[in-house]
C-alpha positions in Angstrom: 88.2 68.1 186.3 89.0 71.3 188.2 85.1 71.9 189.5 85.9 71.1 193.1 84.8 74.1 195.6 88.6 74.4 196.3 90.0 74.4 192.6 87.1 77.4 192.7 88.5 79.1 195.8 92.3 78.6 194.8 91.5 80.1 191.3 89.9 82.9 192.7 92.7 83.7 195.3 95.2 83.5 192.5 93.2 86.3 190.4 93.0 88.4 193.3 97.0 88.4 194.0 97.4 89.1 190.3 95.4 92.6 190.7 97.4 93.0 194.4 100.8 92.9 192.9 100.0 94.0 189.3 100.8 97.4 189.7 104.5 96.1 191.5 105.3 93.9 188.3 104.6 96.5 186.2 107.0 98.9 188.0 109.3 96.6 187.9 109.0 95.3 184.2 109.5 99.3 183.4 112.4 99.1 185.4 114.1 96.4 183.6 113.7 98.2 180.4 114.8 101.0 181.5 112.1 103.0 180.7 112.2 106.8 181.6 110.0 108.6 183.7 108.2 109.9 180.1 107.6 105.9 179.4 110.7 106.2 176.3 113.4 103.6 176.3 116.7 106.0 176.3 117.8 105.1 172.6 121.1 106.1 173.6 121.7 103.4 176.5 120.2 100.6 173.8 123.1 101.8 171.4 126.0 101.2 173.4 124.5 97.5 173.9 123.4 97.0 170.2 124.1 98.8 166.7 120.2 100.3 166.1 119.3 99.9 162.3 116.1 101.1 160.8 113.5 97.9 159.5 113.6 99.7 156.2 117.3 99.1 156.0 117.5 95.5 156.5 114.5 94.5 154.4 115.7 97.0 151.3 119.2 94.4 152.1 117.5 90.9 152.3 115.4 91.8 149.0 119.0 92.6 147.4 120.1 89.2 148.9 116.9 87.4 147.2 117.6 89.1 144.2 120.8 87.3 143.4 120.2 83.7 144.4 117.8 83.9 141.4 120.0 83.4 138.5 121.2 79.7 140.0 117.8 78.6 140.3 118.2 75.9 142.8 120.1 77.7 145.6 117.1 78.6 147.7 116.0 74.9 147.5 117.2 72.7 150.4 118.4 69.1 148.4 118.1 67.0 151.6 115.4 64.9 150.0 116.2 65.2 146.4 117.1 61.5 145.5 113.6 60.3 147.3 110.5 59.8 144.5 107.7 61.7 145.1 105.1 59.6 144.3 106.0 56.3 146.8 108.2 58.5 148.9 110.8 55.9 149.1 114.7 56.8 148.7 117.3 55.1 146.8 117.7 52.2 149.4 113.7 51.8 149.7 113.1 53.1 152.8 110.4 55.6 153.9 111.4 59.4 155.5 111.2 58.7 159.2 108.1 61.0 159.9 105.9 58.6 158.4 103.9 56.5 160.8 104.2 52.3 160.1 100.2 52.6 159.0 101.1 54.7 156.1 103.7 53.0 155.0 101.9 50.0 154.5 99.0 51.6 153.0 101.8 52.9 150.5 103.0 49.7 149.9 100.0 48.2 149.2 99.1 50.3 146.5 102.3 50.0 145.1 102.0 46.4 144.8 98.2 46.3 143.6 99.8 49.1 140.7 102.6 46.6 140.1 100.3 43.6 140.2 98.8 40.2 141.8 102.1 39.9 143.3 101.9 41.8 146.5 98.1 39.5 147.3 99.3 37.6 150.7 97.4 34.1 151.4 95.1 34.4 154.0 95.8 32.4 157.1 93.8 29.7 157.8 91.6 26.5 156.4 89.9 27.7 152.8 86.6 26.1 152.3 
């Protein structure tokens, strides 16, 4: 759509303001971070705000975490689902998750009656010749 010699003339205005004022927003982003003069955050400003912990640290810790969780088996596993079967995706009281779309859910049911047998065949509406 935007092809119109003022869509052109507007986008082109815009990209020229950005280069005007680009050098201002990036004073003023330095400024918000407080960056110094040397283009270093002052670590010592940032620790009186938040406790600074090396990556190292925390990942050594969450691997520790991991570690013990294993001897349960089961405890990383969310059980939200666990009662629904996987192959017709229907719970205990025959419904379908919600995600699922009304088209799929009928294709599902339809194979689950042609599996089960000629019971799921509706009569066709209409005269029969």
């Amino acid at each position: 759509m935007a092809k119109s010699l003022r869509s052109k003339w507007k986008r082109k205005m815009r990209a020229e303001k950005r280069k005007k004022n680009a050098p201002k927003e990036l004073a003023r982003l330095k400024q918000a971070l407080g960056l110094d003069k040397k283009g270093e955050a002052v670590m010592a400003d940032v620790e009186e705000i938040a406790t600074v912990v090396p990556a190292a640290k925390i990942k050594k810790q969450t691997d520790v975490e991991m570690g013990e969780g294993e001897g349960d088996g089961d405890e990383g596993k969310m059980d939200m689902d666990s009662k629904r079967n996987k192959a017709t995706l229907l719970d205990e009281n025959g419904q379908y998750p919600v995600w699922m779309n009304q088209r799929q859910a009928k294709k599902l049911k339809g194979k689950r009656m042609a599996k089960k047998g000629g019971q799921g065949k509706k009569k066709k509406k209409g005269i029969s010749w």
